[in-house]
C-alpha positions in Angstrom: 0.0 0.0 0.0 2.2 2.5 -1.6 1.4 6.6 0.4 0.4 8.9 -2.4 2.5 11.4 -3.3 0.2 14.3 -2.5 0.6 13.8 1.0 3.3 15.5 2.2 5.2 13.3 5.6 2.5 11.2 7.8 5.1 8.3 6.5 5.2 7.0 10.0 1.5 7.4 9.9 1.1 5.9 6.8 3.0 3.0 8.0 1.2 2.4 10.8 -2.2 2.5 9.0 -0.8 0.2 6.5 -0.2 -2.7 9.8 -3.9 -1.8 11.2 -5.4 -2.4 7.8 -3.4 -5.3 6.5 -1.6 -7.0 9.2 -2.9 -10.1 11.0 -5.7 -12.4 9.8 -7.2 -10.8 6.4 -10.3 -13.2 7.6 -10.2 -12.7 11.4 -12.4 -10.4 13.8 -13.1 -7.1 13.8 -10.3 -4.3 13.9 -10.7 -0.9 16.1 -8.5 2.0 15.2 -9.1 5.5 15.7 -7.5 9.0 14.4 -7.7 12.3 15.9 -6.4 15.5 15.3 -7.5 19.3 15.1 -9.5 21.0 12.1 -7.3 20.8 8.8 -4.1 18.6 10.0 -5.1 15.9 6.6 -6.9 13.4 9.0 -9.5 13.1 5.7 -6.7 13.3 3.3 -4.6 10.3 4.8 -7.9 8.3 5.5 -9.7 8.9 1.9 -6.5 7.8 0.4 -6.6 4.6 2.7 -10.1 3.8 1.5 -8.9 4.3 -2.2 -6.1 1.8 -1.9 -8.4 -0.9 -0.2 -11.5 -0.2 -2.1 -13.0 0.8 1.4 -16.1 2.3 2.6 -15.8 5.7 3.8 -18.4 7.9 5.2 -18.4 11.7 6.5 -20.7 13.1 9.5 -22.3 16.6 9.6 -22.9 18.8 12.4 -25.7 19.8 13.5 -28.1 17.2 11.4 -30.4 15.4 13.8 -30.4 11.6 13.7 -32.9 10.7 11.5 -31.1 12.8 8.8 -27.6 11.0 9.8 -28.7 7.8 9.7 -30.2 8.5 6.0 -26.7 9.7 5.0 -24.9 6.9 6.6 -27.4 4.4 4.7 -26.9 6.2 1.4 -23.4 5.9 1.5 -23.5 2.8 2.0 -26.1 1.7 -0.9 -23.4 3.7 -3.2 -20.7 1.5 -1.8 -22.7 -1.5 -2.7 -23.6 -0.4 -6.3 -27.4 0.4 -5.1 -27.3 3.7 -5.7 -27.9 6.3 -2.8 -31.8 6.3 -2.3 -33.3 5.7 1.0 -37.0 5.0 1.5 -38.6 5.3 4.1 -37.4 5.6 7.9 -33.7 4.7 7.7 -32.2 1.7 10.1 -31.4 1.8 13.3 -27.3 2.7 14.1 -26.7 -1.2 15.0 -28.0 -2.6 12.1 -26.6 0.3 9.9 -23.0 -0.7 11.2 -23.6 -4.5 11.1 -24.6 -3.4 7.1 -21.6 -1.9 6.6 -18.9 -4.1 8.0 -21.4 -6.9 5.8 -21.0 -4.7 2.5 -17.4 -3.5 3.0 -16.2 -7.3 3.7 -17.8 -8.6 0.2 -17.2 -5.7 -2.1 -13.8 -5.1 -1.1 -10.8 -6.2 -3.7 -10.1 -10.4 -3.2 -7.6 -11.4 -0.2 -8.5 -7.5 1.6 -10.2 -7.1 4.6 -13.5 -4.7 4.4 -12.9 -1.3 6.0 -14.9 1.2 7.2 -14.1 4.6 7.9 -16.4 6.8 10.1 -15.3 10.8 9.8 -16.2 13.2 12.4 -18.0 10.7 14.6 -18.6 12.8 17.4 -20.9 14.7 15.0 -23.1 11.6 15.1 -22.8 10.7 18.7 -24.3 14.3 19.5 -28.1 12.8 18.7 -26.8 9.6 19.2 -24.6 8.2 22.4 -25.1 4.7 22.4 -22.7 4.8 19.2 -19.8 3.5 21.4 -22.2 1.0 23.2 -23.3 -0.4 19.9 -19.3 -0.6 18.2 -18.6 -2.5 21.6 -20.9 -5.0 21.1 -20.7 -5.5 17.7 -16.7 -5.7 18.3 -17.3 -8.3 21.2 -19.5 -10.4 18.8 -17.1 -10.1 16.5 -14.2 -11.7 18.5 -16.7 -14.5 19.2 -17.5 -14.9 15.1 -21.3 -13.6 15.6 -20.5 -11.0 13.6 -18.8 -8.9 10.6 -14.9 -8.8 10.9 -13.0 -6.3 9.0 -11.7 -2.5 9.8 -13.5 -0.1 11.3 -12.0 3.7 12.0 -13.6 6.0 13.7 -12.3 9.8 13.2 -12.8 13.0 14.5 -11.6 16.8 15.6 -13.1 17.1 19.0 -10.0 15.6 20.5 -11.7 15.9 24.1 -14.4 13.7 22.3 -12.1 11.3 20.8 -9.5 11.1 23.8 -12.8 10.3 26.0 -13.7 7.0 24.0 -10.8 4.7 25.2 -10.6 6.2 28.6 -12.5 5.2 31.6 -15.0 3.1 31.9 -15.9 3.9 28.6 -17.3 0.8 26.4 -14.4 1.1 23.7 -11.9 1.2 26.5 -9.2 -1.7 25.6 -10.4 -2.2 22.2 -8.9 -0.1 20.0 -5.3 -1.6 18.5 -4.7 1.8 16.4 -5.1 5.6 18.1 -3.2 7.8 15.8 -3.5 11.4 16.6 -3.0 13.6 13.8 -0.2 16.3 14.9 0.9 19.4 12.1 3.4 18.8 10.2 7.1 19.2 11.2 8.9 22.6 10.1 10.9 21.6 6.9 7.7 19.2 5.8 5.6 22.3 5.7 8.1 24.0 3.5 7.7 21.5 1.4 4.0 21.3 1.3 3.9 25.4 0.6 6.9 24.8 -1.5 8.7 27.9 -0.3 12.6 27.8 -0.7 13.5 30.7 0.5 13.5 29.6 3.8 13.4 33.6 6.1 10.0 33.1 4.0 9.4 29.7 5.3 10.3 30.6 8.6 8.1 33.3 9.0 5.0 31.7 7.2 5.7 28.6 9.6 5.4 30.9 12.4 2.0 32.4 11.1 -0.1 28.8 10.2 2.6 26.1 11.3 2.2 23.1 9.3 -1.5 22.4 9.0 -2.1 21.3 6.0 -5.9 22.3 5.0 -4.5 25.5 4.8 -2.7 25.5 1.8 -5.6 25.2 -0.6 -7.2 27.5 0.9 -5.1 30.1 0.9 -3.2 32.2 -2.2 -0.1 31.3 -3.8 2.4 30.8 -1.1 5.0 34.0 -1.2 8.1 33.5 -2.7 10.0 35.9 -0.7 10.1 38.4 1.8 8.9 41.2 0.1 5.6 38.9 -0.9 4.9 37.3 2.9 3.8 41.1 3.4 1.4 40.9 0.7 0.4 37.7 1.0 -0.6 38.5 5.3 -3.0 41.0 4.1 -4.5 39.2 1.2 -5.0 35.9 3.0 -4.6 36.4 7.4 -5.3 39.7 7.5 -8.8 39.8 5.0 -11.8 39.9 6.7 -14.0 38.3 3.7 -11.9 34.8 3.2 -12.5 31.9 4.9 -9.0 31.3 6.6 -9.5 35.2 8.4 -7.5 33.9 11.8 -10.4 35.6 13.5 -12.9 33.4 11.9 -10.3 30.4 12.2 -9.9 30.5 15.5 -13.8 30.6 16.3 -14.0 27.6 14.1 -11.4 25.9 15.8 -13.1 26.9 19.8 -16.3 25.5 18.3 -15.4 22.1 17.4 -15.3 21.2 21.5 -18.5 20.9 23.1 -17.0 22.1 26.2 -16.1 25.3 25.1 -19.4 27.3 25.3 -18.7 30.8 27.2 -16.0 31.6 24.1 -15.3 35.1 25.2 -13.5 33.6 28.0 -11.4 31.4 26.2 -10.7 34.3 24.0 -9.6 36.3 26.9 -7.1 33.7 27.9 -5.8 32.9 25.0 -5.1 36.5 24.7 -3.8 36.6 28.0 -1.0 34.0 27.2 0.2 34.9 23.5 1.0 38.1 25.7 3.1 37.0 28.3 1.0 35.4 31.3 2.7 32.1 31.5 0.6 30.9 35.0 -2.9 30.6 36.0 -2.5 33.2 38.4 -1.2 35.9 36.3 -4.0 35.1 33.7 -6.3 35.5 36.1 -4.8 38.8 36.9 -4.7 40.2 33.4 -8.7 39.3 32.8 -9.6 40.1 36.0 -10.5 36.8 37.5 -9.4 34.5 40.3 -7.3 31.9 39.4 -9.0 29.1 40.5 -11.7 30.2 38.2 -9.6 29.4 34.9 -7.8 26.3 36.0 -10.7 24.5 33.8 -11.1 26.5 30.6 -7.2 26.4 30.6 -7.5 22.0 30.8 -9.8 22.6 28.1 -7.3 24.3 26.0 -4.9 22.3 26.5 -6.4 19.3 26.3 -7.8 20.6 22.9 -4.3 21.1 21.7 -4.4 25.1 21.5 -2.0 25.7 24.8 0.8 23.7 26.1 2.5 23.8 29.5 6.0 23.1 30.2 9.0 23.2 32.7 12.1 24.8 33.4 14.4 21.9 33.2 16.8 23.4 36.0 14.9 24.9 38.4 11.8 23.0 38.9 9.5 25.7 38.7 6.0 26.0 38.0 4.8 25.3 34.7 4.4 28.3 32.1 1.7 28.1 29.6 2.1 29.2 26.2 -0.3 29.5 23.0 1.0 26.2 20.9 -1.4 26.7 17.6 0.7 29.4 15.4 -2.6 30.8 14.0 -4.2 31.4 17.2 -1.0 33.3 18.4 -1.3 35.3 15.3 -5.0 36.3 16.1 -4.8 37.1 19.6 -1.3 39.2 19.2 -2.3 40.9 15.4 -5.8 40.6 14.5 -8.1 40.5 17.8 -6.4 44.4 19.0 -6.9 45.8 15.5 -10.4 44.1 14.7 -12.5 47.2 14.4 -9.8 48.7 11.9 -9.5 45.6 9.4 -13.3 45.3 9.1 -12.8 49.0 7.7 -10.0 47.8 5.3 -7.3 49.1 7.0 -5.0 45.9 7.0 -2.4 47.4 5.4 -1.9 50.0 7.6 -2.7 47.3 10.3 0.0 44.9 9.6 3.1 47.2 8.7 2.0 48.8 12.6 2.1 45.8 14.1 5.7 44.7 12.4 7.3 45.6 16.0 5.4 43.0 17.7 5.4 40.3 14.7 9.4 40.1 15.3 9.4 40.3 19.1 6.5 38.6 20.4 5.8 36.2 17.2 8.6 34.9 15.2 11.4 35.3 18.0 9.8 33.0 20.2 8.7 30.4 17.2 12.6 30.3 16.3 13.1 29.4 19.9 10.8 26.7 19.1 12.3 25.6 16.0 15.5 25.3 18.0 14.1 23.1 20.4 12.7 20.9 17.7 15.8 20.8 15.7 17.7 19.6 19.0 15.3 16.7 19.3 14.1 15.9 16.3 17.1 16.2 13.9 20.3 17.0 15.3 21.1 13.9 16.8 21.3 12.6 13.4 23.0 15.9 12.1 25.1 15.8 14.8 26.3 12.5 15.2 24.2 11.7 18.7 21.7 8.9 17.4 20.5 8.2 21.0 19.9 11.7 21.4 20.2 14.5 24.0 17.9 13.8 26.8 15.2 16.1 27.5 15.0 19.3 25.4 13.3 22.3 26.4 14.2 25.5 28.3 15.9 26.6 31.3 17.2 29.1 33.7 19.9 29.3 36.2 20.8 31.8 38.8 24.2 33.6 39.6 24.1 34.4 42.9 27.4 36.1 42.8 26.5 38.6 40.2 22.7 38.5 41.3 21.8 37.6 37.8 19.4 35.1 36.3 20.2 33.7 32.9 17.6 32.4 30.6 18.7 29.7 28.3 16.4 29.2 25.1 17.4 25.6 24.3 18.6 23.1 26.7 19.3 19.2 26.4 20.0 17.3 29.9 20.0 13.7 30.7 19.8 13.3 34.7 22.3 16.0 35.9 24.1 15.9 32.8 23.7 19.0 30.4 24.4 17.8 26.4 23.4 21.3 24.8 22.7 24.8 25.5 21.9 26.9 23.0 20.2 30.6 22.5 18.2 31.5 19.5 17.7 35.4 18.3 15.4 36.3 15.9 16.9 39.7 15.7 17.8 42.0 12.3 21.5 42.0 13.3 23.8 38.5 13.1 25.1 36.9 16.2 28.3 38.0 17.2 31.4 36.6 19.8 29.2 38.2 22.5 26.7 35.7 22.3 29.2 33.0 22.6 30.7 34.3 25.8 27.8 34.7 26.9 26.8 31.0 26.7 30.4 30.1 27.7 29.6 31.9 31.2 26.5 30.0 31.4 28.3 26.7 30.7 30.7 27.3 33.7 28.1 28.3 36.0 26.4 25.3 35.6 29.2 23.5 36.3 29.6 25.2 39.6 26.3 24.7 40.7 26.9 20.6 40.1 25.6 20.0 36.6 27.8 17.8 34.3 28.7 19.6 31.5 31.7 17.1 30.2 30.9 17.2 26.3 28.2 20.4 26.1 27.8 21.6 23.0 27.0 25.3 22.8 24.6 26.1 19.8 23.9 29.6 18.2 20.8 29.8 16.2 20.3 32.8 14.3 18.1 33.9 11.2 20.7 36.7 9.4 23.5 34.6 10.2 26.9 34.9 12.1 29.9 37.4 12.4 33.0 36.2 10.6 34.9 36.4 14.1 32.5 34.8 15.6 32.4 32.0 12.5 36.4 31.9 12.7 36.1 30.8 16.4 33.4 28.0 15.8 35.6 26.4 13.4 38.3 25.9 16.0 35.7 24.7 18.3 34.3 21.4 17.9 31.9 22.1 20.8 30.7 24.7 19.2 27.8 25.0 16.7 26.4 27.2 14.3 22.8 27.1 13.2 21.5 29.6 10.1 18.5 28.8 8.2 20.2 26.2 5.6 21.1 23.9 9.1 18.1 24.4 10.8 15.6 23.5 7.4 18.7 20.8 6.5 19.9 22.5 3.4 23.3 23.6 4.1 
């Protein structure tokens, strides 16, 4: 089951479809996989394609539709599937003997020596008007396994991750009978270059930074920009435009809507807001929109369990967890678009978006490049870098001189138990990164030897987008502890 080569990555996905759907007995019981991911990461795309490569039945849920109305759809689909064409009379059947149909007519029309599959998409949508969905794939599955009933595939898919999460966990009747749950992340950095087929990569970095590596975006959006001087143009016609459907304002209520726990939205709003600006804990949130803490401890579970904030530690100091906005396009809304809102419905997003350059750089695509950094540490260096077991636990850290009464902030950090592999600092400034910065992360590097860490082979790392001074490039190369990360490195180009 070869991928298709439209879909850009997901080959570790792909792979791991290909074992759900064709490994094991072709003939035995039934298989339960599900897939999960947020609006527009290709959960369709790779499942569609899955259905066209095994002749399987695939069939798509609506919001909002009322039962009656989704269990006509389901039943049409599946009278297409079976060469019966897609009229329904009368008062459709129930949900158990729709899905017994299906497994029936996916198992006999499907291609000789394949198993039948059946794809469900956006199944929450139908468990909305009717929860005993799970209850009746349990017992079908149970019957199954005791050869009372159909066998095959069946995947069941959907963007309300709190939804989908909920179905194995528990006492929940799918609980321990699932063998796939693939959750659909974005796409790495350099894949979404590729998908948007940018190479100049400032341009990739900075359209990264705006929509990350969602792929429903692209065809929705213009023609990618092919340079700097287009990204500006390409913002307002596409981000910044009120009337298209990929308006982050729009997007983002979009996104809030597809969990049903999220109802009072102007709250989430406000601390979403609250963290692409700089409150990192519950209580400073609650400071900034005026509430007690305790009172958003659940809307901010909601949000992170929905995949739009993420928490994580300082890996020297143990503190409390900071939050941070984790979806690039809702970070774009609530820093950009949300302030100015009242201006761009008047036009003004021109005018709009070369005022708000300032806070693209500083609050936007400095800290995504700090992000990058972190992923190249993990994800790719220790192949780039010759470390194939990797570096331990990468993140971000702080340490404190109590001689000078400083505290230094470290973007990127790799430790392993008390032993520190990497520190690194990432600028996303207009000038390049000089012999200061080294220094500078030299001092670190000895005070966290004097405070007990084990930093026997560190390597310090410079990440920069303009580059490096050509003192500071003449020292690296008589380093060999010392790397240099521009663009070309960090995308894998150089």
């Amino acid at each position: 089951m070869d991928k298709p080569s439209h879909i850009i990555g997901r080959e570790r996905q792909w792979r791991a479809m290909e074992k759900f759907l064709l490994g094991g007995d072709q003939d035995g019981p039934l298989r339960l996989g599900l897939v999960s991911g947020r609006r527009r990461t290709g959960k369709t795309q790779l499942l569609t394609a899955a259905c066209d490569a095994l002749g399987g039945l695939y069939i798509a849920c609506v919001q909002d539709e009322g039962d009656r109305a989704a269990r006509q759809r389901f039943a049409s689909a599946l009278g297409r599937h079976a060469g019966l064409g897609d009229a329904v009379r009368g008062e459709p059947e129930s949900w158990e003997r729709l899905l017994r149909a299906a497994l029936d007519t996916a198992a006999r029309v499907a291609p000789p020596g394949l198993p039948g599959v059946v794809v469900i998409d956006e199944f929450p949508y139908a468990m909305s008007d009717a929860p005993q969905l799970p209850s009746l794939i349990q017992h079908l599955y149970d019957d199954s396994q005791r050869r009372q009933a159909p066998g095959g595939r069946l995947i069941l898919c959907g963007s309300a991750l709190s939804v989908m999460h909920t179905l194995l966990s528990g006492t929940n009747p799918l609980r321990g009978r699932a063998m796939m749950d693939m959750r659909l992340n974005a796409l790495d950095y350099r894949e979404a270059a590729r998908l948007w087929g940018v190479r100049d990569l400032e341009t990739a970095l900075r359209l990264h930074a705006c929509v990350g590596g969602i792929p429903g975006y692209r065809p929705l959006m213009t023609s990618a920009p092919a340079s700097a001087d287009e990204f500006d143009t390409w913002i307002v016609d596409n981000l910044l435009a009120v009337d298209v459907s990929v308006f982050t304002r729009t997007e983002v209520d979009y996104l809030l809507r597809e969990d049903p726990r999220i109802t009072a939205r102007s709250l989430y709003y406000d601390i979403l807001s609250a963290v692409a600006q700089g409150a990192h804990t519950p209580a400073k949130i609650g400071a900034v929109i005026g509430r007690d803490s305790n009172a958003v401890r659940y809307p901010i579970g909601v949000l992170e369990s929905a995949g739009y904030l993420t928490r994580a530690q300082d890996l020297l100091r143990g503190r409390k967890p900071t939050l941070s906005v984790c979806d690039p396009i809702i970070r774009f809304d609530r820093l950009i678009t949300a302030p100015h809102l009242s201006q761009l419905e008047l036009g003004r997003a021109e005018q709009i978006w070369r005022a708000a350059a300032p806070t693209f750089r500083a609050n936007i695509l400095g800290p995504h490049l700090e992000e990058l950094a972190r992923e190249w540490v993990h994800r790719f260096a220790p192949d780039e870098l010759g470390r194939p077991t990797g570096f331990g636990t990468v993140g971000f850290g702080s340490v404190q001189d109590h001689s000078g009464r400083a505290k230094h902030d470290i973007d990127v950090i790799a430790i392993e138990n008390n032993q520190v592999h990497l520190i690194g600092e990432a600028k996303a400034t207009l000038t390049r990164r000089g012999l200061p910065d080294l220094e500078r992360l030299d001092g670190i590097r000895g005070l966290l030897a004097r405070t007990g860490h084990d930093t026997a082979g560190l390597i310090t790392a410079l990440f920069s987008v303009t580059g490096f001074t050509d003192d500071l490039v003449r020292t690296a190369a008589s380093r060999a502890d010392v790397v240099l990360v521009d663009l070309p490195c960090l995308y894998g180009r150089s």
